[in-house]
C-alpha positions as a printed Julia matrix, in Angstrom:
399×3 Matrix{Float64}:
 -24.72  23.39  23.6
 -22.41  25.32  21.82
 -24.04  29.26  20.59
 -25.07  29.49  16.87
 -25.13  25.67  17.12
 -27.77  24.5   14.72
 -30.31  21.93  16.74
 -31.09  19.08  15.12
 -33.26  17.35  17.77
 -34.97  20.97  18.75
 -38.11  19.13  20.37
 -35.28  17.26  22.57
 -33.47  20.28  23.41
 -36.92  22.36  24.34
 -38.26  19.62  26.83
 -35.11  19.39  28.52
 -36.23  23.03  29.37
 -39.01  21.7   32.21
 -36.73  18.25  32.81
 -35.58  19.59  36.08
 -39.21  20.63  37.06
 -41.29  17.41  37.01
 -43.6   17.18  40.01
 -46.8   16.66  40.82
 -49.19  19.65  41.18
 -52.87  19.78  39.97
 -54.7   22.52  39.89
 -58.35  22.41  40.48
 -60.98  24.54  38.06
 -62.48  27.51  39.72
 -64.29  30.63  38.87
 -62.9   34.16  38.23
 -63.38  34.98  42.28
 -61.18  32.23  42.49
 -58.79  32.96  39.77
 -58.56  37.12  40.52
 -60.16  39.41  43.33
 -62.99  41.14  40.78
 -62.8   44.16  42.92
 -59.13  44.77  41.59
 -59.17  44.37  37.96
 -59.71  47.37  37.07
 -57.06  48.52  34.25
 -54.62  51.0   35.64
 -55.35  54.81  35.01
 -53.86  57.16  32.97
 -52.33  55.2   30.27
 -53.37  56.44  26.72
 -53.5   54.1   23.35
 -50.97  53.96  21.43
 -51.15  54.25  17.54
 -50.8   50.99  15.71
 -47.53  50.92  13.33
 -49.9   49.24  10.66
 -51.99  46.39  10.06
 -51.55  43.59  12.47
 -54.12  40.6   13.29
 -55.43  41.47  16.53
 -55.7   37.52  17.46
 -53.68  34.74  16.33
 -53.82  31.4   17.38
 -50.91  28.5   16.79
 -51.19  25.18  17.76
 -53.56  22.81  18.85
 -53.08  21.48  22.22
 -54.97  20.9   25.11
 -53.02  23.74  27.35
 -54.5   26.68  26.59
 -51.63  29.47  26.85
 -52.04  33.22  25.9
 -49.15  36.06  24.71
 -49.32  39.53  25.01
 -47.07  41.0   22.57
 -46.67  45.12  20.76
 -47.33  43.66  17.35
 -48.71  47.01  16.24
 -46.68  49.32  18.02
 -44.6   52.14  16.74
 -40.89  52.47  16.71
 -38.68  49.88  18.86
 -41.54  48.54  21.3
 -43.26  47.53  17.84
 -39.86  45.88  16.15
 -39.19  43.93  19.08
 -43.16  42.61  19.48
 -42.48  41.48  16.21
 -39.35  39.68  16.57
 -40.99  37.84  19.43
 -44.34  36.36  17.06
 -41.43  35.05  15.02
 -39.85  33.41  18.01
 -43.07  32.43  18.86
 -43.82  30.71  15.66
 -40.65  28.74  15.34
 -40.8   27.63  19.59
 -44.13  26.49  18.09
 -43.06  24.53  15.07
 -39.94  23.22  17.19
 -41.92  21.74  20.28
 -45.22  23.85  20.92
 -47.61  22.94  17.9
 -48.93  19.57  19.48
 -48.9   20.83  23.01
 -50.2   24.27  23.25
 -53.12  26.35  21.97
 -51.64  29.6   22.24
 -53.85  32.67  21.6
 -51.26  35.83  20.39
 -52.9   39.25  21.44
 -51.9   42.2   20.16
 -51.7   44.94  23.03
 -50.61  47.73  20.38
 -48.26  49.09  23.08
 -50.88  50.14  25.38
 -50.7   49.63  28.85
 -54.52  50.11  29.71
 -54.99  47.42  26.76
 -52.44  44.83  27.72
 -54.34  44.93  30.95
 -57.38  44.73  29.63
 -56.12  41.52  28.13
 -54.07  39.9   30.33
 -57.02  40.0   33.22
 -59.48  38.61  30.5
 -56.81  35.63  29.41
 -56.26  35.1   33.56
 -60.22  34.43  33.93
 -60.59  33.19  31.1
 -59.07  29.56  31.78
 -55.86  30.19  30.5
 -52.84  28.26  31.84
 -49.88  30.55  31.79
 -49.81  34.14  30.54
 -46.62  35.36  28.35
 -45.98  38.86  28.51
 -47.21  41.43  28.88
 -43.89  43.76  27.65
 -45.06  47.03  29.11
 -44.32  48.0   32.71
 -47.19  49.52  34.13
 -49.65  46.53  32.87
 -46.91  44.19  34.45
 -46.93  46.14  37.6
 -50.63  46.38  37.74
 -51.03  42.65  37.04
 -48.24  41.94  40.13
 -50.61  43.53  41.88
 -54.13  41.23  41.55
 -55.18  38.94  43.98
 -56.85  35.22  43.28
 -56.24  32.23  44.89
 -56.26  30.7   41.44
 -54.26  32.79  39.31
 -52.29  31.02  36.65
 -48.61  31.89  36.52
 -47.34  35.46  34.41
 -44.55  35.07  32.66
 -43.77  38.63  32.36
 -41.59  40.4   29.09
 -41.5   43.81  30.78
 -38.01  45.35  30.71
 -37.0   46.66  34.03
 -39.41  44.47  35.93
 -39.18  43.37  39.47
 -41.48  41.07  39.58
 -43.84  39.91  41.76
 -45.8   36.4   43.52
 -46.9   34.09  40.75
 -45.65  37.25  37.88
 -42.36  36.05  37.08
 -39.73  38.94  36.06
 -38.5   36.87  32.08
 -36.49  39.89  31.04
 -32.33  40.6   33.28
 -33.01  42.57  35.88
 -30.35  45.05  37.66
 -30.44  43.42  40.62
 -29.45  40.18  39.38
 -26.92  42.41  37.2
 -25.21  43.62  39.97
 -25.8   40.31  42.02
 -23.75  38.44  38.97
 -21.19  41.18  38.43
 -20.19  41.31  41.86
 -19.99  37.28  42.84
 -17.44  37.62  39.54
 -14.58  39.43  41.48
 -15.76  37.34  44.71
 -14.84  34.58  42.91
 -11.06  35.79  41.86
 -10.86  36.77  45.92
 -12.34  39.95  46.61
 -13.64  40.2   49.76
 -15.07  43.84  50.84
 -17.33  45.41  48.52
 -19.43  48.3   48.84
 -23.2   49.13  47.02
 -23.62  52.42  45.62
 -27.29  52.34  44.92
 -29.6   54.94  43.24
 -32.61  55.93  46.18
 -35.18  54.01  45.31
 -37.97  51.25  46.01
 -35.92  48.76  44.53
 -33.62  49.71  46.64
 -33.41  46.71  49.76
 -34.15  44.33  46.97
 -30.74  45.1   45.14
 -28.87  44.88  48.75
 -30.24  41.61  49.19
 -29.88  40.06  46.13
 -26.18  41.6   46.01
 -25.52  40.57  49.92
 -26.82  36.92  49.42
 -24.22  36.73  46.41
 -21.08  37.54  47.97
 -22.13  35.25  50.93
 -21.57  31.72  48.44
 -18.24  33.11  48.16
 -17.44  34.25  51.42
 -17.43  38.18  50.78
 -19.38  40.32  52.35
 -21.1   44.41  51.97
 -19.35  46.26  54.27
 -21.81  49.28  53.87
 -24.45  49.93  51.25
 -25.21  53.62  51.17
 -28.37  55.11  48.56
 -27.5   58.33  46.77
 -30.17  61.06  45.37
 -29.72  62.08  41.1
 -29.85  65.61  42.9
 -25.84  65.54  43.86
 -24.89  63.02  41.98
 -24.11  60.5   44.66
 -21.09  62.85  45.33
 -22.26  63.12  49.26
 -22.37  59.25  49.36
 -19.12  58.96  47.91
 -18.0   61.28  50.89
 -19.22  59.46  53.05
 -18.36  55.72  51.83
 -14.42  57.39  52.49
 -15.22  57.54  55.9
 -17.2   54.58  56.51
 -14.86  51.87  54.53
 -11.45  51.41  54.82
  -9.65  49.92  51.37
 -12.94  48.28  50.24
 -11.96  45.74  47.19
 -14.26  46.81  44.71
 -17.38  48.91  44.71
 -21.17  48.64  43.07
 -22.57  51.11  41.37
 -26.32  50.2   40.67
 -27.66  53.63  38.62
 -31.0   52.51  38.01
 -32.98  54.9   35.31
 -29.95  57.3   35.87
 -26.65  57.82  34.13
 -23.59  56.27  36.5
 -21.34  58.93  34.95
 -22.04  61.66  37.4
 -21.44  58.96  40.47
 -18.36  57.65  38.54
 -17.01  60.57  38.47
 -16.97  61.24  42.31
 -15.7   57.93  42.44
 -12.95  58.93  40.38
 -12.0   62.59  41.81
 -11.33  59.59  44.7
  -9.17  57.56  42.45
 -11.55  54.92  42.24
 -10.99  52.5   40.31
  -7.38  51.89  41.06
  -4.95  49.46  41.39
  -6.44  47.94  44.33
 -10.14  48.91  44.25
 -12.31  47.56  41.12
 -15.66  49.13  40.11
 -19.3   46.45  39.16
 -21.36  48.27  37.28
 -24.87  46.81  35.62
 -26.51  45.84  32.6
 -28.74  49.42  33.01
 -25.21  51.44  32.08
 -25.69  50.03  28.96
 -28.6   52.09  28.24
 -26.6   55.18  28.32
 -23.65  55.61  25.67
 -20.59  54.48  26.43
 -18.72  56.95  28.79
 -14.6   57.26  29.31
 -15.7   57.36  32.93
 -16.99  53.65  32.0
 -13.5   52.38  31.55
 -11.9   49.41  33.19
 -15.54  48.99  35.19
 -16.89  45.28  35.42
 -20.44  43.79  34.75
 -22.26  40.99  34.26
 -24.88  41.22  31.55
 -26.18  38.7   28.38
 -24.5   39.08  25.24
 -27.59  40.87  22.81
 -26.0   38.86  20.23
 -26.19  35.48  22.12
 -29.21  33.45  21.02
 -27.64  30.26  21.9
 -29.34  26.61  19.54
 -31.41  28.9   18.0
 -29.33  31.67  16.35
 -29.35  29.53  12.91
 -31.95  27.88  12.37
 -34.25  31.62  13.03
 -31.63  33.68  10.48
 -32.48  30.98   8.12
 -36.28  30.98   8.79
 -36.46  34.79   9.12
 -33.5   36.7    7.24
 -32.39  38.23   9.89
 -30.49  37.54  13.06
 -32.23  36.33  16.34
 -31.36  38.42  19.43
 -32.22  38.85  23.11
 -35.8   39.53  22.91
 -35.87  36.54  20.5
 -34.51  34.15  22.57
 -36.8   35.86  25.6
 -39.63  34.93  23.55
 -38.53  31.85  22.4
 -37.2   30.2   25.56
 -40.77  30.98  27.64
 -43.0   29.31  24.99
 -40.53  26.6   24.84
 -40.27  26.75  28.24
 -44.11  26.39  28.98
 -44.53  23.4   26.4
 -41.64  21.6   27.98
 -43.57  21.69  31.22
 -47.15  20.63  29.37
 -45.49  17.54  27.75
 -43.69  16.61  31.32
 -46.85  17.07  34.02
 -50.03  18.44  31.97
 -51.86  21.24  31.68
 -52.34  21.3   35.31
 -48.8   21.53  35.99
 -47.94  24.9   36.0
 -47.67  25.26  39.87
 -45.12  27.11  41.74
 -43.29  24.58  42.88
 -42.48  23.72  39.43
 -41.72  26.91  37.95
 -39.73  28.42  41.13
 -37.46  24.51  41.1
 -34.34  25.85  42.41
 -32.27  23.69  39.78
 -33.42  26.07  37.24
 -33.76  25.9   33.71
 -31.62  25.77  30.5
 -32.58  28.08  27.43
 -31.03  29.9   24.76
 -30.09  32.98  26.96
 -28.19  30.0   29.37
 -29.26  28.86  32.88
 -31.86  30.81  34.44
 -34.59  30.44  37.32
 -37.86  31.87  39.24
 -37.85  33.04  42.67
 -40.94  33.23  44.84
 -40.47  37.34  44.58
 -41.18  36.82  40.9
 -37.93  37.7   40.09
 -35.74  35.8   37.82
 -31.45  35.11  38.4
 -29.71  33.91  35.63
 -26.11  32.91  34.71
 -24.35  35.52  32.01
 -20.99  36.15  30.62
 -18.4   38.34  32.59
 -17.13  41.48  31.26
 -14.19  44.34  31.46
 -15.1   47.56  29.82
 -12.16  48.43  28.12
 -11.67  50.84  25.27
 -15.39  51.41  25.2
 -15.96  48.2   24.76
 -17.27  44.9   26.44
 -13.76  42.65  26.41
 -14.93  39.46  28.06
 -13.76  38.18  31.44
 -15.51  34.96  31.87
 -17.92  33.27  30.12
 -20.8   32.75  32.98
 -20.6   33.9   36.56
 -24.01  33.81  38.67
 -25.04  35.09  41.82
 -26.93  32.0   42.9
């Protein structure tokens, strides 16, 4: 479909989510020892309330199917974290009204930002008898929760930014790896062959190299060397060292992680990197710095925040205001996990259906699980250019 297409058969369109995914796969009922290990729920210490932003029902329930389904969303947060819980009820609601009404009962909980609290809820909705869980958004309850064992834990669809992921707690939100994965099967593709990875120390570390490696293989590129660099110098030292290791690599990755590229861009630079021969892939996590000179002519792949695909009219109309990437996050995974109810059943939600390697179709394009928990997805191309995204192609993938 084409973006800011209005739908006009939505309930059509949503299915077509879970088409790809119909197998068999019951799940038998069990009790909580069976669903999580009771000697590991325990919340994760040291995270302290947050204060509510104002009043917001603590429970809400939509629809009345027969798959139970529960959301953790920020509704009362402050600030951003807050905003954005908020624009995902009223993605919620209209994935709902579109497909979800007669399939789901979905229970919204409000986690008011709170780590120790969206814990708290998520174990009690896994135990509980709860089919799927949506969300949590904050990291350390999404990290905790990756971290629970039960041989009968219903899938986590998880709306933490910056998550890895993890078996059976699926990674919703674009993830670096799969950034850098995209970005750098997008010059593979125009014939690049020799690429290097520049990656910030970390334990995300291997991941990245083997998401990136695997990438480059489809198109018959390869890493010559990946080499980790410290925030301490900058990455200057692996920079250093890359000269000696590489000879005339075509392009290299810079994967920054919670740090600014600028300082590693610019020891790339006092090397004359990029040039006329040797192209730079950066990642969607520059983005959360400003925009740097040191930025320019760099290449990555990342969603468009203004890309909400079917959807985009029908929400400004319903709303007032314009749907963006946490919309669409929200919508596609309730729309998502009532296309799946309508094709198998409530009993459906196994991994071979989620993790089907044909992938699924929403508004933030073509996307899929892995059995790591985390998610690849297909996203436009981009040049920075002027300080500005100037777009290359309009999808390129890493899978």
């Amino acid at each position: 479909m084409e973006a800011g297409r209005q739908v006009h058969c939505p309930r059509t369109w949503a299915i077509a989510l879970a088409l790809a995914a119909i197998v068999s796969g019951c799940q038998s009922k069990g009790g909580v020892s069976e669903v999580l290990d009771p000697a590991a729920i325990a919340a994760p210490a040291g995270q302290n309330g947050a204060a509510g932003a104002g009043p917001v029902q603590a429970t809400q329930s939509l629809g009345t199917g027969s798959t139970k389904v529960t959301m953790l969303l920020p509704l009362s947060a402050p600030g951003t974290a807050g905003e954005n819980g908020r624009k995902m009820l009223d993605a919620t609601k209209l994935a709902m009204t579109d497909i979800g009404n007669g399939l789901l009962t979905l229970t919204i909980e409000d986690t008011k930002g709170d780590s120790a609290q969206a814990s708290k809820l998520a174990v009690t909705a896994i135990t509980t008898g709860s089919k799927v869980v949506i969300g949590p958004t904050e990291l350390p309850a999404a990290q905790h929760i990756a971290t629970l064992s039960g041989s009968k834990r219903p899938p986590v669809l998880a709306l933490a930014d910056n998550f890895a992921g993890g078996a059976g707690v699926y990674a919703v939100l674009l993830g670096e790896a799969d950034s850098a994965a995209a970005g750098a099967a997008g010059l593979a593709a125009k014939g690049s062959k020799k690429f290097v990875l520049l990656v910030a120390d970390g334990p995300n570390a291997g991941a990245m190299e083997k998401r990136v490696a695997n990438s480059l293989s489809i198109y018959g590129a390869a890493l010559a060397v990946t080499l980790r660099y410290s925030a301490g110098d900058g990455g200057a030292k692996a920079v250093d060292e890359m000269g000696s290791l590489v000879d005339a690599p075509d392009a290299v990755i810079v994967a920054s992680g919670n740090g600014s590229p600028a300082p590693i861009l610019a020891a790339l630079k006092s090397k004359g990197i990029p040039g006329k021969t040797i192209s730079v892939v950066g990642t969607n996590r520059w983005l959360e710095h400003p925009m740097d000179p040191l930025f320019e002519g760099a290449f990555i792949a990342t969603l468009d925040p203004s890309e909400t695909g079917p959807i985009a009219d029908r929400f400004r109309t319903t709303y007032n205001y314009p749907a963006d990437v946490n919309v669409a996050y929200a919508y596609d995974m309730v729309a998502l996990t009532a296309g799946i109810a309508s094709a198998v059943g409530p009993d459906g939600f196994s991994k071979k259906v989620l993790e089907n390697p044909n992938g699924f179709r929403g508004s933030t394009g073509l996307f899929r699980f892995r059995a790591d928990g985390s998610s690849q997805r297909s996203m436009p191309f981009y040049r920075i250019e002027k300080g500005a995204l100037k777009l290359v192609a309009k999808s390129t993938s890493g899978f």
